[in-house]
PDB file of N, CA, C and O in Angstrom:
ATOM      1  N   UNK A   1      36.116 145.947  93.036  1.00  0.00           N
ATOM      2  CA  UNK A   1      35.012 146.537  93.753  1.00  0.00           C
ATOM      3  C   UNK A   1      33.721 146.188  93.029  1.00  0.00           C
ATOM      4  O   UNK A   1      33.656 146.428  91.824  1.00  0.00           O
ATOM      5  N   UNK A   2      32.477 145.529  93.792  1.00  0.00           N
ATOM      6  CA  UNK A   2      31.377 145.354  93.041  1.00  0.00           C
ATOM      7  C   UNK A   2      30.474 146.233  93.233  1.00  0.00           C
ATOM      8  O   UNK A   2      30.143 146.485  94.392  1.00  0.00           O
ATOM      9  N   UNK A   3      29.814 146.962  92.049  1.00  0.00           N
ATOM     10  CA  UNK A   3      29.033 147.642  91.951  1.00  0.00           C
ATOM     11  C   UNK A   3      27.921 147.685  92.582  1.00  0.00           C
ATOM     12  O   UNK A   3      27.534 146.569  92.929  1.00  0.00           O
ATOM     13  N   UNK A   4      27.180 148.635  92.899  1.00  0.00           N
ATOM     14  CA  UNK A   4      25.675 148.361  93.652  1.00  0.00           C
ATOM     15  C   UNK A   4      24.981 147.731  93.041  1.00  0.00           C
ATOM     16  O   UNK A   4      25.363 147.332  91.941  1.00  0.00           O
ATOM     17  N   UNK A   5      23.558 147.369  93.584  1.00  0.00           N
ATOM     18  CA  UNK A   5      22.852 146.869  92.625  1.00  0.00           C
ATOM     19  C   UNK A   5      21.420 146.910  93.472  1.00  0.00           C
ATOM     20  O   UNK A   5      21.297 147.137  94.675  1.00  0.00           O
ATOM     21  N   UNK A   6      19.954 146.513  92.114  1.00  0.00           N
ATOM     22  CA  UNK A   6      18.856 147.109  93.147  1.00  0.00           C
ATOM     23  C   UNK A   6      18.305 145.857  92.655  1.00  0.00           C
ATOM     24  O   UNK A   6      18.640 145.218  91.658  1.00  0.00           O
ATOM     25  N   UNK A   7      17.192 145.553  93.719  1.00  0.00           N
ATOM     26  CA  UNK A   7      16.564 144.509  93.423  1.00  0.00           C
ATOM     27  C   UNK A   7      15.339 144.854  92.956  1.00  0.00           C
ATOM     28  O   UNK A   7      14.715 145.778  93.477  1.00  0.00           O
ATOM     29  N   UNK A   8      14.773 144.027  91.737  1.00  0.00           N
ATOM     30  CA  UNK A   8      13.553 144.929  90.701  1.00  0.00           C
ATOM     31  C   UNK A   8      12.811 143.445  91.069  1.00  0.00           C
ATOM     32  O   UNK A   8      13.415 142.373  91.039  1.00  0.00           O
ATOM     33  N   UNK A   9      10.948 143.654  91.528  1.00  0.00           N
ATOM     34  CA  UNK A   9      10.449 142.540  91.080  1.00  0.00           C
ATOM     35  C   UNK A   9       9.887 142.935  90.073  1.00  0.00           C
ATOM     36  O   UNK A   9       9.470 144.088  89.969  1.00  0.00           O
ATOM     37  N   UNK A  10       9.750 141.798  88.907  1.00  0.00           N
ATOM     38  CA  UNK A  10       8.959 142.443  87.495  1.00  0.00           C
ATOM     39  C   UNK A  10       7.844 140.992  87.484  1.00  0.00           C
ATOM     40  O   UNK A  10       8.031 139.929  88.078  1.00  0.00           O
ATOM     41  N   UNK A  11       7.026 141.259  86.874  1.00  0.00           N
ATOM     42  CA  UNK A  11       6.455 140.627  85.746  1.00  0.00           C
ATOM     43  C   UNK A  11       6.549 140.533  84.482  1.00  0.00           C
ATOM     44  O   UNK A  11       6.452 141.520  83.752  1.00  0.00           O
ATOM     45  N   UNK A  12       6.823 138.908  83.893  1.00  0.00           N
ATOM     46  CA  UNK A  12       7.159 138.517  82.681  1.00  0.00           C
ATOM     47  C   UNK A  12       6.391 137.947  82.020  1.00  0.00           C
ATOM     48  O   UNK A  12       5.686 137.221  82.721  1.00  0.00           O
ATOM     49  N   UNK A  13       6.155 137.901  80.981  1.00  0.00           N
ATOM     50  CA  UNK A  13       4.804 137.072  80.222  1.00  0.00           C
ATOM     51  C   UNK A  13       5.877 135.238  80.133  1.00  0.00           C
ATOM     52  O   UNK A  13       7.065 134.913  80.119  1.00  0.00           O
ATOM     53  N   UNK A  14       5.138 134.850  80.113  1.00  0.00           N
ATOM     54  CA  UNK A  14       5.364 133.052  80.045  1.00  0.00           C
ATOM     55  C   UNK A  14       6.292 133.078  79.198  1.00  0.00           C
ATOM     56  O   UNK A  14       7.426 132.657  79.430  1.00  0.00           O
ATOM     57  N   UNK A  15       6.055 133.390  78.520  1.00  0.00           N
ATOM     58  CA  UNK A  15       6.860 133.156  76.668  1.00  0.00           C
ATOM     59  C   UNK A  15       7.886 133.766  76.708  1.00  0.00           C
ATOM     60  O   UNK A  15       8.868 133.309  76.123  1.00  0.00           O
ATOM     61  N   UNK A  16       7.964 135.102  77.484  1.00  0.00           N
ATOM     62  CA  UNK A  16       9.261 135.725  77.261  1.00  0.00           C
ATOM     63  C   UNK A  16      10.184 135.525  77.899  1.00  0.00           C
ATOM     64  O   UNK A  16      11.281 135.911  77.494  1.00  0.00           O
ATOM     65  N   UNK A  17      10.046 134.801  79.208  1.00  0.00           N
ATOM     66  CA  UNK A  17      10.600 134.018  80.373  1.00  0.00           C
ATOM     67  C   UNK A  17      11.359 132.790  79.553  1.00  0.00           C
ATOM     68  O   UNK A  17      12.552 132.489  79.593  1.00  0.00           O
ATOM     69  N   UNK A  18      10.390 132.239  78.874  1.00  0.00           N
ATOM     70  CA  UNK A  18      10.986 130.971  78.018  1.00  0.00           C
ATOM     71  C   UNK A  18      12.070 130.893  77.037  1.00  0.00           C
ATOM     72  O   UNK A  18      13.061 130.171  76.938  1.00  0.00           O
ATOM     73  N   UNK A  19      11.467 132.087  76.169  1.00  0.00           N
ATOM     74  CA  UNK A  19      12.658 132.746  75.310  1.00  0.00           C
ATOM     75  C   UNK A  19      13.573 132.836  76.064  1.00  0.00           C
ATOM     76  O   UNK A  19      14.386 131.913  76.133  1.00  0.00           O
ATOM     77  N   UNK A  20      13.725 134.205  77.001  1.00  0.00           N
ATOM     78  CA  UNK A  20      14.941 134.179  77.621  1.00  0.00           C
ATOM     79  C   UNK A  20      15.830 132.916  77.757  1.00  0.00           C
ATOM     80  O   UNK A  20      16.941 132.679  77.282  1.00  0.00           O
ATOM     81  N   UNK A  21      14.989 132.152  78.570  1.00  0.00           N
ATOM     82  CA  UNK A  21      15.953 131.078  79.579  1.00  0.00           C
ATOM     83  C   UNK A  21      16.592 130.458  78.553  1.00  0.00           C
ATOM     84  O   UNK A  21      17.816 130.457  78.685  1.00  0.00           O
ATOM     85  N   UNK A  22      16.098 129.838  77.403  1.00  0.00           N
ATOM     86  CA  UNK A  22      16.008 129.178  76.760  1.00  0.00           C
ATOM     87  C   UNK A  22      17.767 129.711  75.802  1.00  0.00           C
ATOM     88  O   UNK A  22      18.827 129.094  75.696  1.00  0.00           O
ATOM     89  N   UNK A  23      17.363 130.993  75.315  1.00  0.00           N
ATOM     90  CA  UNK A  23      18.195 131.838  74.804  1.00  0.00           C
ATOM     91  C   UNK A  23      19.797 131.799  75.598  1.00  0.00           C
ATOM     92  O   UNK A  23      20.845 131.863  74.956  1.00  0.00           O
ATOM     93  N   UNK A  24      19.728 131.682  77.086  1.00  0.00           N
ATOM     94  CA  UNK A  24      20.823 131.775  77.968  1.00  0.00           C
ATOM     95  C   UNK A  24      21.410 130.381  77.600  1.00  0.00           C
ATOM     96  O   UNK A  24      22.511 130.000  77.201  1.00  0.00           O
ATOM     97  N   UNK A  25      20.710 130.023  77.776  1.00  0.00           N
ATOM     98  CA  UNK A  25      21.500 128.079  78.193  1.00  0.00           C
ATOM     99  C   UNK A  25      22.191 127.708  76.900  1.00  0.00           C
ATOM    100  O   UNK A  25      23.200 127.007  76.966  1.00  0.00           O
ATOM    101  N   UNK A  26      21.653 128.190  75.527  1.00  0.00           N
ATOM    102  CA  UNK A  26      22.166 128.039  74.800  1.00  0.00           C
ATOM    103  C   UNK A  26      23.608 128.684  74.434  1.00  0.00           C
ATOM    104  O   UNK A  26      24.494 128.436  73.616  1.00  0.00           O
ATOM    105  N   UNK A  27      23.405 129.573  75.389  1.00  0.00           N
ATOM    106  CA  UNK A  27      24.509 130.508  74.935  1.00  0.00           C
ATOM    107  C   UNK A  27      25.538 130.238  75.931  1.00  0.00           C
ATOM    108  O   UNK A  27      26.316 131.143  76.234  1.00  0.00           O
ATOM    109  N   UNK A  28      25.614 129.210  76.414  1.00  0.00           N
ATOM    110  CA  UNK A  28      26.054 128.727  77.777  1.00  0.00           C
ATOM    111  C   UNK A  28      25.922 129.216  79.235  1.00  0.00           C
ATOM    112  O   UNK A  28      26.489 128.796  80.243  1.00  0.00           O
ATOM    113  N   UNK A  29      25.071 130.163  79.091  1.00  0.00           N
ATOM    114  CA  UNK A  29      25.231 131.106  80.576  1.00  0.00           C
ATOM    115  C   UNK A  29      24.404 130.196  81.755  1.00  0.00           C
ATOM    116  O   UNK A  29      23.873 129.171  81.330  1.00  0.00           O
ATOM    117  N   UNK A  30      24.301 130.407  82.774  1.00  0.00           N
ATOM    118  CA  UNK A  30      23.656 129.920  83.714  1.00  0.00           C
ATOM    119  C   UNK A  30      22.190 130.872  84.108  1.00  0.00           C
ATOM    120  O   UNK A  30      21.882 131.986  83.685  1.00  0.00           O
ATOM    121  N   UNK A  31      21.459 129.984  85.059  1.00  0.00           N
ATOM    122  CA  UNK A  31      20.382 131.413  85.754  1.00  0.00           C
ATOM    123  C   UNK A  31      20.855 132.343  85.918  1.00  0.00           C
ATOM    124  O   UNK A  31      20.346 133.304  85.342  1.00  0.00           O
ATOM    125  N   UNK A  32      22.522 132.675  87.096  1.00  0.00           N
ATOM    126  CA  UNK A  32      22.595 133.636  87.246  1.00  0.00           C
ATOM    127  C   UNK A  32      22.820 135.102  86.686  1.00  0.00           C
ATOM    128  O   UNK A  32      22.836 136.248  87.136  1.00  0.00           O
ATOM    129  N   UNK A  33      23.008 134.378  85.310  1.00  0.00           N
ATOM    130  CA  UNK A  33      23.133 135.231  83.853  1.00  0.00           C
ATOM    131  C   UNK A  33      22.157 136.157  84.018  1.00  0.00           C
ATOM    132  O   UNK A  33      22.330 137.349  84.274  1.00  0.00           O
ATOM    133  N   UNK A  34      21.182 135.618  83.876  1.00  0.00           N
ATOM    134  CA  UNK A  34      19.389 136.669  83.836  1.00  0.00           C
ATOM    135  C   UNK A  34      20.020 138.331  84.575  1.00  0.00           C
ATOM    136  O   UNK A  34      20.295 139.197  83.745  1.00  0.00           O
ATOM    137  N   UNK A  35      20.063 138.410  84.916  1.00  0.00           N
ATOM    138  CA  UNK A  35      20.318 139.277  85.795  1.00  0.00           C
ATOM    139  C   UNK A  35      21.261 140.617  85.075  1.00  0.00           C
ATOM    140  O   UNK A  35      21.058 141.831  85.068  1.00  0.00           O
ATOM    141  N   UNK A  36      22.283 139.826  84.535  1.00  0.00           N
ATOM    142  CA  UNK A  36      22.772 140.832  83.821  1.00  0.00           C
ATOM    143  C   UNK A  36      22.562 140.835  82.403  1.00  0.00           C
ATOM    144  O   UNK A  36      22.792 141.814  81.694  1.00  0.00           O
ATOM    145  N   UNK A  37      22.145 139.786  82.013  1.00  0.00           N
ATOM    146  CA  UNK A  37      21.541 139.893  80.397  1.00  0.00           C
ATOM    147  C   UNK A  37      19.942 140.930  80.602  1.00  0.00           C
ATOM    148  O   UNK A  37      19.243 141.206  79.627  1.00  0.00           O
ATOM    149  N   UNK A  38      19.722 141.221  81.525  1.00  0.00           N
ATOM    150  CA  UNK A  38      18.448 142.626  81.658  1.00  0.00           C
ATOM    151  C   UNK A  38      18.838 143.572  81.668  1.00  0.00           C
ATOM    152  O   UNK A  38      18.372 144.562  81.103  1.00  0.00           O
ATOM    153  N   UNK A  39      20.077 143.477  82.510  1.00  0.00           N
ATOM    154  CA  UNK A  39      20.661 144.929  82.616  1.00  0.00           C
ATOM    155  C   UNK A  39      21.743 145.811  81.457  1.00  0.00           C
ATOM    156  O   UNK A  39      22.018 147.011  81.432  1.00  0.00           O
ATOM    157  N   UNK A  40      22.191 144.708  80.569  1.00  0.00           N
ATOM    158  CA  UNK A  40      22.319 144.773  79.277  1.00  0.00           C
ATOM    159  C   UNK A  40      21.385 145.076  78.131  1.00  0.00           C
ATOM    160  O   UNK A  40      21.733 145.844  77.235  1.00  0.00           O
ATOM    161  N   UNK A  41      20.376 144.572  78.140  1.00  0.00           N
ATOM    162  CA  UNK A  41      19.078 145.079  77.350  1.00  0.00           C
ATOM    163  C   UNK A  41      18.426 145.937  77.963  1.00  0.00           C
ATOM    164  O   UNK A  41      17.622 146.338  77.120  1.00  0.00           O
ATOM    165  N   UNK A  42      18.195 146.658  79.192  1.00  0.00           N
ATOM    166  CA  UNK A  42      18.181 147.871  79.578  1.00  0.00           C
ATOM    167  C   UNK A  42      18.983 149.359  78.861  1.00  0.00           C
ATOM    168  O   UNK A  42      18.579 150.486  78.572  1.00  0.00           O
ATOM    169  N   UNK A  43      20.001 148.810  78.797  1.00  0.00           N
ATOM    170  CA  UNK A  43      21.386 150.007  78.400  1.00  0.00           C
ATOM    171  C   UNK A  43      20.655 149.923  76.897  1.00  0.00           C
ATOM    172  O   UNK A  43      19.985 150.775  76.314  1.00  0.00           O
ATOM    173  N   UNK A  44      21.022 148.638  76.513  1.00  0.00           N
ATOM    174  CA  UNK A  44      20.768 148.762  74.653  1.00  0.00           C
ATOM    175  C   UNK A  44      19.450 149.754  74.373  1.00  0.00           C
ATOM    176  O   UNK A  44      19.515 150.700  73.588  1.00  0.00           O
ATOM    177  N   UNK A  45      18.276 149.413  75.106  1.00  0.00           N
ATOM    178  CA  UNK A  45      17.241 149.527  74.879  1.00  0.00           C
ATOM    179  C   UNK A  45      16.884 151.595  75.072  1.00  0.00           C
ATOM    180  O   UNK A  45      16.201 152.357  74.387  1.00  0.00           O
ATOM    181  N   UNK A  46      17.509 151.761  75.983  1.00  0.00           N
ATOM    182  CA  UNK A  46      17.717 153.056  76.379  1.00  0.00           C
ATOM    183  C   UNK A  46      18.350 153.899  75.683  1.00  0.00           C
ATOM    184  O   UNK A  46      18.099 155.102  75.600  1.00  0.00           O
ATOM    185  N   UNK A  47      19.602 153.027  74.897  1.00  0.00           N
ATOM    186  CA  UNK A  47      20.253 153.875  73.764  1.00  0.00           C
ATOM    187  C   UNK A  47      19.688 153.840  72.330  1.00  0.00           C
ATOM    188  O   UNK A  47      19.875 154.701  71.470  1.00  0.00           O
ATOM    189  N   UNK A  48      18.937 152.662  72.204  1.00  0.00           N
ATOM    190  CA  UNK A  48      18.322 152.836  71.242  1.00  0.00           C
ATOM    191  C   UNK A  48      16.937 153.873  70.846  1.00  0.00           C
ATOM    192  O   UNK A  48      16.520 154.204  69.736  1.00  0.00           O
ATOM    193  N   UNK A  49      16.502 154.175  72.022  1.00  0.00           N
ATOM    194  CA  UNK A  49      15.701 154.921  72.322  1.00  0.00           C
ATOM    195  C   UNK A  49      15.757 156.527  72.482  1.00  0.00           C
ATOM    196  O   UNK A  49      14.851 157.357  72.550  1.00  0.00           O
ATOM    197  N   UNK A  50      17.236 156.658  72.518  1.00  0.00           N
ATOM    198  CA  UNK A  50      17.942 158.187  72.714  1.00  0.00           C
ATOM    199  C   UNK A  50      18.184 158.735  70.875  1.00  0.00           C
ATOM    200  O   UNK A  50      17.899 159.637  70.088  1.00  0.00           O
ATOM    201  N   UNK A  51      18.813 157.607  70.972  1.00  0.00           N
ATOM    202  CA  UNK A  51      19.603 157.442  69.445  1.00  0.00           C
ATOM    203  C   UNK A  51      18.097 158.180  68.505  1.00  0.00           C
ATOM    204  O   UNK A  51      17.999 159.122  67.719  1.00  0.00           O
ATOM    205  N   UNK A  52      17.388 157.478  68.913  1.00  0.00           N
ATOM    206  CA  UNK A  52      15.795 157.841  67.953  1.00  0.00           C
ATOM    207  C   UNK A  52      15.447 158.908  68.180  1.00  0.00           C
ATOM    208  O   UNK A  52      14.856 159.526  67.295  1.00  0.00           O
ATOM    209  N   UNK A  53      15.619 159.336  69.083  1.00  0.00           N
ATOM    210  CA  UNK A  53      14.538 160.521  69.267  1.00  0.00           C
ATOM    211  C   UNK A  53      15.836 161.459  69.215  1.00  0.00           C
ATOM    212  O   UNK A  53      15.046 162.398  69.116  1.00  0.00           O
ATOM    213  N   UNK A  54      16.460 161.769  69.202  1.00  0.00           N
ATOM    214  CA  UNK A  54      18.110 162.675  68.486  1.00  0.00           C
ATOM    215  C   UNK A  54      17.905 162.356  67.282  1.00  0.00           C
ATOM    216  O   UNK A  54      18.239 163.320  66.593  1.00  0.00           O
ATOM    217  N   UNK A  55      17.530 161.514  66.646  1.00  0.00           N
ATOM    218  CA  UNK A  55      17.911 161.882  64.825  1.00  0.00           C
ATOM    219  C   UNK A  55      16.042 162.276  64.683  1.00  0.00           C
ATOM    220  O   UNK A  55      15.513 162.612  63.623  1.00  0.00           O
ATOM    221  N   UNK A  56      15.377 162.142  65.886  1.00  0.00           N
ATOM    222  CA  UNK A  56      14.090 162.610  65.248  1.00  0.00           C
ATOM    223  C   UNK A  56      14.341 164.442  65.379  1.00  0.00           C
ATOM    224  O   UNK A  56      14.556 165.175  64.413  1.00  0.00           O
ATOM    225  N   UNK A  57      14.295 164.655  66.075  1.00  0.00           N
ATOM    226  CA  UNK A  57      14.956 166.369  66.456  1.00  0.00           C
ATOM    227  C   UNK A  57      15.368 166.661  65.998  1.00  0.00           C
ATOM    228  O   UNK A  57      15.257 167.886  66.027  1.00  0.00           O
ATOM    229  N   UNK A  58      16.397 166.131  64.945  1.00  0.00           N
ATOM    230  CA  UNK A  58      17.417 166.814  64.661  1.00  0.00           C
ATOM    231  C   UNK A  58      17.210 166.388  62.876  1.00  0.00           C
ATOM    232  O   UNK A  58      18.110 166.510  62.045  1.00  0.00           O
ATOM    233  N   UNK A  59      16.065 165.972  62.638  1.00  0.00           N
ATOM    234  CA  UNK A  59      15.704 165.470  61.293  1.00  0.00           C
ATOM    235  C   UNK A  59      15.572 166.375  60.057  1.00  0.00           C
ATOM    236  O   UNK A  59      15.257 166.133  58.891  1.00  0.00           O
ATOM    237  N   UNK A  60      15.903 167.445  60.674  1.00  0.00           N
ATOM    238  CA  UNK A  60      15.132 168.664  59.413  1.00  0.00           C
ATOM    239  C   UNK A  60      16.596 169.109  59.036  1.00  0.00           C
ATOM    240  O   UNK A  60      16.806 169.408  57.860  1.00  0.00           O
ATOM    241  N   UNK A  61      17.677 169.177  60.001  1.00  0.00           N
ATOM    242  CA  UNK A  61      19.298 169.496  59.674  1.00  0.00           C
ATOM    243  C   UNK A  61      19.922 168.863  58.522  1.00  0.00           C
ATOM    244  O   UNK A  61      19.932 167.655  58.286  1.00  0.00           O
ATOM    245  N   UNK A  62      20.471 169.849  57.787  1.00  0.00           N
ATOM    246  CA  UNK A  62      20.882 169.220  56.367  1.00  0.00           C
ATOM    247  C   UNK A  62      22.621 168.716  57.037  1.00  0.00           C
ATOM    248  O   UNK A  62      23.125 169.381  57.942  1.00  0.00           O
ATOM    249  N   UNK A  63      23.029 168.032  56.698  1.00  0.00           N
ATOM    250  CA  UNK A  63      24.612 167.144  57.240  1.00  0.00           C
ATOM    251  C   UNK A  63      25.645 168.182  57.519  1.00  0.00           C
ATOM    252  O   UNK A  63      26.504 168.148  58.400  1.00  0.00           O
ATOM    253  N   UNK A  64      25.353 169.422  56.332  1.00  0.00           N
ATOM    254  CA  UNK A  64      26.641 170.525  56.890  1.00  0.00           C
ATOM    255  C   UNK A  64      26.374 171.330  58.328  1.00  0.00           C
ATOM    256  O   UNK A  64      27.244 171.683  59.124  1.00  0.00           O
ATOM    257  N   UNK A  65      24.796 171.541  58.452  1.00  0.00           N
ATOM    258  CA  UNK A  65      24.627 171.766  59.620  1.00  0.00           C
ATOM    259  C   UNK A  65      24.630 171.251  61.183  1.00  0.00           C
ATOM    260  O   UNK A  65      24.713 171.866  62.247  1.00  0.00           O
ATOM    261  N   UNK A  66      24.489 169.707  60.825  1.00  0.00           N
ATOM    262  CA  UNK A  66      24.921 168.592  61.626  1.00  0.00           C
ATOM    263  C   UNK A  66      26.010 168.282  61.863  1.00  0.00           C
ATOM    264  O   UNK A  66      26.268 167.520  62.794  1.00  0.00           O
ATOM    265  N   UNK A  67      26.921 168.797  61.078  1.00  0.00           N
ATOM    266  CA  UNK A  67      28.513 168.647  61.397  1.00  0.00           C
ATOM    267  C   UNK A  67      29.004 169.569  61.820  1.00  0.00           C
ATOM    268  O   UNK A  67      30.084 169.320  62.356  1.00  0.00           O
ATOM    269  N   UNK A  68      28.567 171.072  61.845  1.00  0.00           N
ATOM    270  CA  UNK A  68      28.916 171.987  62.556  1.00  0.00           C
ATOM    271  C   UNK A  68      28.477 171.963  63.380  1.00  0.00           C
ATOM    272  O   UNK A  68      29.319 172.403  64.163  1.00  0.00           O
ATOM    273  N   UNK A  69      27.189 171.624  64.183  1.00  0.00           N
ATOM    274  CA  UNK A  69      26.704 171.376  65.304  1.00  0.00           C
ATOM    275  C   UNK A  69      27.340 170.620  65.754  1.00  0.00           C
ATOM    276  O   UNK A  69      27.270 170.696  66.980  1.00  0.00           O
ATOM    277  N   UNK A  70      28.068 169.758  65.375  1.00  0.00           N
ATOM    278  CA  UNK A  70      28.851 168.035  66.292  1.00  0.00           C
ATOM    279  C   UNK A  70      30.130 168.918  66.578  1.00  0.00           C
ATOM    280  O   UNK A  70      30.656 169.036  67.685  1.00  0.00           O
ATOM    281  N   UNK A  71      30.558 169.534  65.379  1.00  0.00           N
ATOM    282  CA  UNK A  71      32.538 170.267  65.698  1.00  0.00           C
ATOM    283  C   UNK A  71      32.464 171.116  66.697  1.00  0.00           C
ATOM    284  O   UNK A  71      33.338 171.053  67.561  1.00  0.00           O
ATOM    285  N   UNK A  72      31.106 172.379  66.836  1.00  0.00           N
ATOM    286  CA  UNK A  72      30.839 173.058  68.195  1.00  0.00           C
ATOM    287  C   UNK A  72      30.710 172.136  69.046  1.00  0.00           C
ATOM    288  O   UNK A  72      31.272 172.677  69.998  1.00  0.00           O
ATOM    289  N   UNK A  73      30.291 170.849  69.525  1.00  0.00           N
ATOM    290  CA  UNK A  73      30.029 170.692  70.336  1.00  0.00           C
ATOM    291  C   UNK A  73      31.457 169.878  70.983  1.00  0.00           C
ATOM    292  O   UNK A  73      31.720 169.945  72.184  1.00  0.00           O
ATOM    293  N   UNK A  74      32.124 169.284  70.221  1.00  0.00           N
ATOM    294  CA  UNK A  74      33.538 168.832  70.405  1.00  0.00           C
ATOM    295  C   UNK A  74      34.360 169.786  70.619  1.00  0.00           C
ATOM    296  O   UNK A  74      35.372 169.435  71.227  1.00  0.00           O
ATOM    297  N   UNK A  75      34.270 171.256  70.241  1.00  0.00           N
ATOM    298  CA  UNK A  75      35.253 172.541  70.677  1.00  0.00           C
ATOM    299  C   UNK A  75      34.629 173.142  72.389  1.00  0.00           C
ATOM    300  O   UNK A  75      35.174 173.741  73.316  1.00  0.00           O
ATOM    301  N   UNK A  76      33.399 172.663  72.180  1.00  0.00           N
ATOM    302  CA  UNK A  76      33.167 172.967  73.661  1.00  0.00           C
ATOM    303  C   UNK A  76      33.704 172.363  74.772  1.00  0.00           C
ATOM    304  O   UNK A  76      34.036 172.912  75.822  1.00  0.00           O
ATOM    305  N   UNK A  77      33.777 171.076  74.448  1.00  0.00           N
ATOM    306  CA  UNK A  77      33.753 170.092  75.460  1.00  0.00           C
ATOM    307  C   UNK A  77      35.188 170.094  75.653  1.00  0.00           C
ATOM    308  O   UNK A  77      35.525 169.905  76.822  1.00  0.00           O
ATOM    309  N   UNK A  78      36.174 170.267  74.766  1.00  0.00           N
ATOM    310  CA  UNK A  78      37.293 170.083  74.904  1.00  0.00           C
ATOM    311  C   UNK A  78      37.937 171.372  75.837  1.00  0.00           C
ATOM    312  O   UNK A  78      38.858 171.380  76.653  1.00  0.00           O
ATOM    313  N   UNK A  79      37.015 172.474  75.334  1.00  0.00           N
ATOM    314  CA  UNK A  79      37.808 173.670  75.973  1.00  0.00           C
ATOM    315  C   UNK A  79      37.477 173.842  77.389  1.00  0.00           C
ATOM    316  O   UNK A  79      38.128 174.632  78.072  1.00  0.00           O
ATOM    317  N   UNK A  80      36.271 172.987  78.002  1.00  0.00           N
ATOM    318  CA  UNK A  80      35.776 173.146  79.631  1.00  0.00           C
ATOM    319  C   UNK A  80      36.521 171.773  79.878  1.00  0.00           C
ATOM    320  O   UNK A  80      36.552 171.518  81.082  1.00  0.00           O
ATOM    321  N   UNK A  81      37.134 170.807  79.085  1.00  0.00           N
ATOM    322  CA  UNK A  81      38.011 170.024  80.015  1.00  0.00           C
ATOM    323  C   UNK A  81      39.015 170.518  80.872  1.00  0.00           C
ATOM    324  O   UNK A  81      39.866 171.377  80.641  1.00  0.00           O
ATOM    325  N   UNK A  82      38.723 169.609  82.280  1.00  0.00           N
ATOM    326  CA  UNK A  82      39.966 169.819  83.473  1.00  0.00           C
ATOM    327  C   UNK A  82      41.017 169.702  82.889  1.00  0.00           C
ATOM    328  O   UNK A  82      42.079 169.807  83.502  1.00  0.00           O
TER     329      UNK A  82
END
């Protein structure tokens, strides 16, 4: 089954277009690569971005408190599983 998918027009600066392409072919992929090599650096980019701002929040927690916060949150999740 193939997934949905949306069609985005963007604007790219010259250079980064170049990089890209440039970056694909080497890596053997084709044009039609582009497409999901964005939607891959989308995900990364999004988690990298979560990832940051969770250890920024959570920056003042000394590790024993961070680990009891993680074991509650693994006793929760387990006990509202179907």
């Amino acid at each position: 089954m193939k997934a949905s998918t949306t069609r985005w027009n963007l604007s790219i600066p010259t250079e980064a277009d170049r990089l890209v392409r440039v970056f694909l072919a080497r890596m053997g992929m084709r044009k039609g690569d582009l497409s999901n090599f964005v939607a891959a650096a989308c995900r990364a980019e999004v988690l990298r971005r979560t990832v940051a701002e969770v250890q920024g929040r959570n920056a003042s927690l000394t590790a024993d408190e961070a680990m009891r916060l993680a074991e509650e949150a693994v006793a929760n999740a387990r006990a509202t599983r179907p």
